[in-house]
RODO-273541 format. One record per residue: z negated, y, x negated of N, C-alpha, C in turn; residue in three letters. Coordinates in steps of 0.05 Angstrom, whole numbers, plus 5000, padded with zeros to 4 digits. Last residue first. Example, Ala and Ser with C-alpha at 12.3 -4.5 7.8 and 13.67 -1.06 7.14 Angstrom:
485849554743485749794727484350014742Ser
484448864736484449104754484449344736Ala
//
This chain:
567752914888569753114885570853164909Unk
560652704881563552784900565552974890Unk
555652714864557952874846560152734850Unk
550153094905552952884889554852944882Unk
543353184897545853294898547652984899Unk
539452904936539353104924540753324917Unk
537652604993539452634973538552964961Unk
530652284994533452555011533952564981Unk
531051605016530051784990531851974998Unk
528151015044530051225054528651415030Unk
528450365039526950535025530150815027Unk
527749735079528849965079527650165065Unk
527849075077526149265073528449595066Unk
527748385116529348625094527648935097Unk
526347725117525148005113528248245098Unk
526447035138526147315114525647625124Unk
526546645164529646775167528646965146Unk
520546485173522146335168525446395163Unk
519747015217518746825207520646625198Unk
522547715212523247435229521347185207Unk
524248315204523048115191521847855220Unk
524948945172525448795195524548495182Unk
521549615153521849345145522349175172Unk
520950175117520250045133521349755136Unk
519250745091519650605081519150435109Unk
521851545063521251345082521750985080Unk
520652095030521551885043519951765061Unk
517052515002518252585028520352345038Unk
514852294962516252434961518252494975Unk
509952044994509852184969512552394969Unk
513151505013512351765032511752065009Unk
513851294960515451364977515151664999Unk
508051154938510151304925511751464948Unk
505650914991504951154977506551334964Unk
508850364996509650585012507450885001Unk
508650154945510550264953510550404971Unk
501850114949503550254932506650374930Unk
502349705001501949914993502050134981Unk
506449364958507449464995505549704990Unk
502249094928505449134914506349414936Unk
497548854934498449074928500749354924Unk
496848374931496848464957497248854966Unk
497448084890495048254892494748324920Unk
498647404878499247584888496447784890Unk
502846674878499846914865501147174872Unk
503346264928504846414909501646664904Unk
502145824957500845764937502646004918Unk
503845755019506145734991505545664959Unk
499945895047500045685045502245585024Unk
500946465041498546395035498046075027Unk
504046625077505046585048503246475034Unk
502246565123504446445118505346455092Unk
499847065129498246835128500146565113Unk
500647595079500747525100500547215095Unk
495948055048498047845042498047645077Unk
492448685037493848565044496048235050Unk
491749004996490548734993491048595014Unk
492449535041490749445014490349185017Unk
497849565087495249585073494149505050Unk
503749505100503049635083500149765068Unk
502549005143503148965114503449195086Unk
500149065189497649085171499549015147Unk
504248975229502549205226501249315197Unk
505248395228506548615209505548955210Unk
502448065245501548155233502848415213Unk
505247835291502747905295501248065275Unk
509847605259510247835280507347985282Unk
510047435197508847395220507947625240Unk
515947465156512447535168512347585191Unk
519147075110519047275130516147355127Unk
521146635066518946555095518646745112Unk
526846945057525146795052523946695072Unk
532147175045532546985066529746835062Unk
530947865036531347685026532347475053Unk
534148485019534348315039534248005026Unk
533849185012533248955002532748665017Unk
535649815008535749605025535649325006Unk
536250475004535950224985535350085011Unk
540051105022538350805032538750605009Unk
539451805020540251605000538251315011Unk
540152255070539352125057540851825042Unk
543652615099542952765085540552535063Unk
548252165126547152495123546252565097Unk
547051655084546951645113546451985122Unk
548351105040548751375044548451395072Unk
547250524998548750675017547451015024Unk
546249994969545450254963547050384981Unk
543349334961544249454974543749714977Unk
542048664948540548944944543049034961Unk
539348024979541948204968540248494969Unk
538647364938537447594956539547874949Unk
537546594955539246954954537747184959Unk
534646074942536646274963537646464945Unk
533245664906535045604911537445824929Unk
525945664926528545594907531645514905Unk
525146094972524445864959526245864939Unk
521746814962523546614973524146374963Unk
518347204953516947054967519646924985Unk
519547304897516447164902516646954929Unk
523347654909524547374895522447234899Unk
520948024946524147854964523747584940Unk
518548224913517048064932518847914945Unk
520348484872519748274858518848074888Unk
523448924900525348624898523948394887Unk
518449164919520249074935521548824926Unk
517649324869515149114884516049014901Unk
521749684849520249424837518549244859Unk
521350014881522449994879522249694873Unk
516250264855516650234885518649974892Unk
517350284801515050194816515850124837Unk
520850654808521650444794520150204799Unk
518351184821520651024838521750764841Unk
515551254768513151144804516951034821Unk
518451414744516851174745516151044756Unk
521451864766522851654763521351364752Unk
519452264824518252184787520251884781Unk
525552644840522852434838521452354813Unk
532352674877529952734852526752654859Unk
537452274878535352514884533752554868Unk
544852264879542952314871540452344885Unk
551951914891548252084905547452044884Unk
555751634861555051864871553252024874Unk
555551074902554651164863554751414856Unk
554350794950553451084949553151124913Unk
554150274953556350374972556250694971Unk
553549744914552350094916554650204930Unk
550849114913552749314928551949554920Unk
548348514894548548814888550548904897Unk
545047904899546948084899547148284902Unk
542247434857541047674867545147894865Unk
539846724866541746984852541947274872Unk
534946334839535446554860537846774854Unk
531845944810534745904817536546114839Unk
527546084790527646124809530445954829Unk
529846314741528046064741527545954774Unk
532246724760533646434737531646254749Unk
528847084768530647024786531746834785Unk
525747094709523847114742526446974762Unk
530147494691528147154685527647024705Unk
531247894719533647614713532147434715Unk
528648344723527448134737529747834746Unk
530648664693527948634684527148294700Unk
535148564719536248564689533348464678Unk
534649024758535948654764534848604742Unk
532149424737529449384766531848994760Unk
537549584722535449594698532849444716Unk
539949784770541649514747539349474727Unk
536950144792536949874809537749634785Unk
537850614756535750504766534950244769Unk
543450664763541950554734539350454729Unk
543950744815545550564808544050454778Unk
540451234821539151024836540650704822Unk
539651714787541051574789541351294793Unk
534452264794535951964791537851834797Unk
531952734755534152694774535852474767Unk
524852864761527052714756529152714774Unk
521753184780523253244764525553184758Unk
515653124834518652954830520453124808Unk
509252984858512053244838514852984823Unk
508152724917508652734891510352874878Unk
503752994969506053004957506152934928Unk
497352814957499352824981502552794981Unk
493952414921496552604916497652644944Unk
490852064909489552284918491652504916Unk
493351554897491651614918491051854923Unk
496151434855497451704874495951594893Unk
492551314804495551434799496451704819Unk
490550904831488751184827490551374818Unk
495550524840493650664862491750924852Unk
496650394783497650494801496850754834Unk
491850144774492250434751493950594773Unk
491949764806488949854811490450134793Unk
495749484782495849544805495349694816Unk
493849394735496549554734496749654755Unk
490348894750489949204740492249344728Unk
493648574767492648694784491248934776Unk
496248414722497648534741496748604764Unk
492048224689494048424676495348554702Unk
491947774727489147924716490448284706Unk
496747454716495447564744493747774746Unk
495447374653497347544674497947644698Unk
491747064662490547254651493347444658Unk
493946514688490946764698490947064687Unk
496846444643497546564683496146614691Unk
494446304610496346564604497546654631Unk
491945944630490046034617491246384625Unk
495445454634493945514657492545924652Unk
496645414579499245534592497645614626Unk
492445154567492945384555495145474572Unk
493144694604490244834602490845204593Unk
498244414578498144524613495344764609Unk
495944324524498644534537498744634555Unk
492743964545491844174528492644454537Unk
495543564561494243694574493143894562Unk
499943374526500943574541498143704569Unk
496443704459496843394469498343594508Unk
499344124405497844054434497943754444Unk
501444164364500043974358498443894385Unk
505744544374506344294374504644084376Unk
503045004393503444924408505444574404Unk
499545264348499444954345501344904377Unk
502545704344502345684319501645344333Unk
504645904396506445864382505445754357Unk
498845954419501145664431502745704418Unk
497446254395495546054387497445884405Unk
500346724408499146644383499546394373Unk
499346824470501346634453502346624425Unk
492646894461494146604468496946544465Unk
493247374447492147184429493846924431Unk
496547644476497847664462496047434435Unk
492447674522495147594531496747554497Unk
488247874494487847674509490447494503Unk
489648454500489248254471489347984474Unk
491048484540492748424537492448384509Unk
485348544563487448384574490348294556Unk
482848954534482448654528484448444540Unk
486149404566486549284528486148954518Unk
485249384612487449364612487649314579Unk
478849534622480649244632482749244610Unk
478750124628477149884612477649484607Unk
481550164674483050264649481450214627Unk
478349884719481549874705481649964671Unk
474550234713473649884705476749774696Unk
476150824720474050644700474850414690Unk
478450644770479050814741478950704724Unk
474850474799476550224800478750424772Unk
470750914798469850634796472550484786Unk
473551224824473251354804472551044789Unk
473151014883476451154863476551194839Unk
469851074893470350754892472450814868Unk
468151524898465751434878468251184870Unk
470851684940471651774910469651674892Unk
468651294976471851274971471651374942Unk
462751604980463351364984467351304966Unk
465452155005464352044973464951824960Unk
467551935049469152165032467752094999Unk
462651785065464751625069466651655048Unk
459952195068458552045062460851875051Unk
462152515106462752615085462452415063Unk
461652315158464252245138464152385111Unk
456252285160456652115157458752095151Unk
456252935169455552875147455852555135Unk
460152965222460253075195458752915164Unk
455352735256458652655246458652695222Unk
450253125246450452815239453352705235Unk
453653505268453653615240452553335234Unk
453353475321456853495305456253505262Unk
449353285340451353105335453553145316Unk
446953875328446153605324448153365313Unk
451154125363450754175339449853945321Unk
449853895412452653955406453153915370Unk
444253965427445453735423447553675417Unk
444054535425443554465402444354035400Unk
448254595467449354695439447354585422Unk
444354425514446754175502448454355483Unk
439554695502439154455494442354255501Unk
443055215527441955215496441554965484Unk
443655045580446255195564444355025528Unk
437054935590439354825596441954865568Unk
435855565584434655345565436755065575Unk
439455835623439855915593437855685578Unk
436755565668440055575661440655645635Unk
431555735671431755385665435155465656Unk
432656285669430656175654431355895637Unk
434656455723436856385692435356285675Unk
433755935772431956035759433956175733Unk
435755625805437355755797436056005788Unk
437254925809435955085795437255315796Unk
439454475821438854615844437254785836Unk
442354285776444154455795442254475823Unk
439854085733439954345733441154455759Unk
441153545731438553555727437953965740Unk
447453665725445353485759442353525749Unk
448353865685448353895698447153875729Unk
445253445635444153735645445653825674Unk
448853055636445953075661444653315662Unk
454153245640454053245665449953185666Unk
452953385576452853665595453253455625Unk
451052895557449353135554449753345580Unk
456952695552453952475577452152745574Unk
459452945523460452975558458052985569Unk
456352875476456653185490457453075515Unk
457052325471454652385471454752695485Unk
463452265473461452205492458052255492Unk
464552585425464952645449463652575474Unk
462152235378460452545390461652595415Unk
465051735389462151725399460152025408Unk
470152015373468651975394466951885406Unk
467652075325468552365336469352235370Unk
467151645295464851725307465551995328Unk
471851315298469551225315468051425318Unk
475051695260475651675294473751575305Unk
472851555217471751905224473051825261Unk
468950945217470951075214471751355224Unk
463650675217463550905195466851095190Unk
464050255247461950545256462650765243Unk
467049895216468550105245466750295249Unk
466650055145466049945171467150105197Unk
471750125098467850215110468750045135Unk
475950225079474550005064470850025074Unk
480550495104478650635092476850435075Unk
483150145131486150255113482350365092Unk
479649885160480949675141482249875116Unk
479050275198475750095181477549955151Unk
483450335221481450475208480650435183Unk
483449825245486149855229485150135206Unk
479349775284479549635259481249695235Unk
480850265322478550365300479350035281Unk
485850565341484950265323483650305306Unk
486451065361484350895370483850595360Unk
490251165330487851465341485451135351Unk
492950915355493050915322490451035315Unk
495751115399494750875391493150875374Unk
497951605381495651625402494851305402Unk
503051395356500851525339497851565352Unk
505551175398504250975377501451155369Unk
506551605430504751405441503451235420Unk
//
């Protein structure tokens, strides 16, 4: 029933594709449907006291060529679309991976230039420059984002090699993101109820995934909570579980949190920086390699997030 939903949220469409509702392939395939129905009942009543085959075979013929018509206008307006996307895809390539040097000349000028006069700063100066290196890191991390996405947009399945060991994984994903957690005053608890399991995967893109998850539990909790990781076993799959106690998300909107750019309203008002990126990307990777990714979540109580990966082997005795 969802999926027959889904079929019909032309906004949710319009939004996942970056076109308009006219231009989504579900809007128009049923706009062709109703143009063919409305065709054949007036031919019909226009035709049914006819019984000339003359008018019946010209009839028949003008709702195939109205068939045709329509079906090949569809067509060509998604193809349009289809382009449209891989022109964008190729575009945000480009402009990314033209991005990503100056940025981090950028990034590596300024703390240069705050370690060589950062004494002689006056403390507005300091604040200005130190304003400067958070832009430009935001900047840095949204085109990482953008590398990400052209990465495995156009990948149905991802080729997976790697055979991971989720426990070395997860301790190296804490360790990266101590700082961040310190400062934060946030302590971060760890369980692996599964050391054992294995699976296999690109172990970058996992890390990724993986990553966006716990960086968003620490982003998007106040100062002072918790957040617990968590590795277990279930049949035939390996569960990560990530549970913060933050601001959560807003029931109304949790539909739309594994979309592009995405950020929910309630965080908005927190004043925390963000691409809106992070979720999407995780759920790409994931599904990618035949997982699964999903999420419980209460306003104000936090969020926990579920990343299902099929076991591979283990080394159970």
């Amino acid at each position: 029933m969802k999926k027959l939903f889904d079929q019909f949220n032309f906004k949710k469409s319009a939004r996942d594709l970056g076109v308009s509702v006219w231009q989504t392939p579900n809007f128009l395939f049923l706009i062709m449907g109703i143009v063919i129905y409305a065709t054949i009942i007036i031919v019909f009543y226009l035709t049914k006291d006819y019984s000339d085959p003359r008018i019946l075979i010209a009839s028949e013929c003008f709702v195939v060529v109205v068939m045709l018509t329509t079906g090949s206008n569809i067509i060509g307006r998604i193809s349009d679309v289809a382009k449209l996307n891989k022109l964008k895809t190729r575009f945000v390539e480009i402009a990314s991976s033209r991005l990503k040097d100056p940025l981090s000349t950028i990034h590596w000028e300024l703390e240069v230039l705050l370690e060589r006069t950062g004494g002689d700063l006056n403390p507005k100066q300091k604040e200005s420059v130190d304003s400067i290196i958070e832009t430009n890191e935001n900047m840095i991390s949204l085109v990482k984002d953008l590398l990400n996405i052209v990465k495995i947009e156009d990948r149905n399945r991802i080729e997976g090699k790697d055979i991971i060991n989720i426990d070395k994984l997860l301790t190296s994903i804490i360790h990266e993101q101590k700082e961040y957690a310190a400062s934060k005053k946030i302590k971060v608890n760890y369980k692996n109820e599964a050391p054992d399991k294995y699976f296999k995967g690109d172990k970058g893109l996992v890390k990724i995934a993986i990553e966006n998850v716990v960086f968003n539990a620490l982003a998007f909790s106040p100062k002072g909570k918790e957040i617990d990781l968590k590795v277990s076993s279930k049949q035939n799959d390996l569960i990560v579980q990530v549970k913060d106690y933050g601001y959560g998300i807003p029931s109304e909107e949790k539909e739309y949190i594994f979309t592009k750019f995405f950020r929910a309203s309630n965080i908005l008002s927190h004043n925390i920086d963000g691409t809106g990126l992070g979720l999407y990307v995780t759920k790409k990777i994931i599904d990618g390699l035949g997982g699964k990714v999903w999420f419980e979540s209460e306003t104000d109580k936090g969020a926990e997030f579920f990343m299902k990966f099929p076991i591979f082997f283990s080394n159970e005795n």
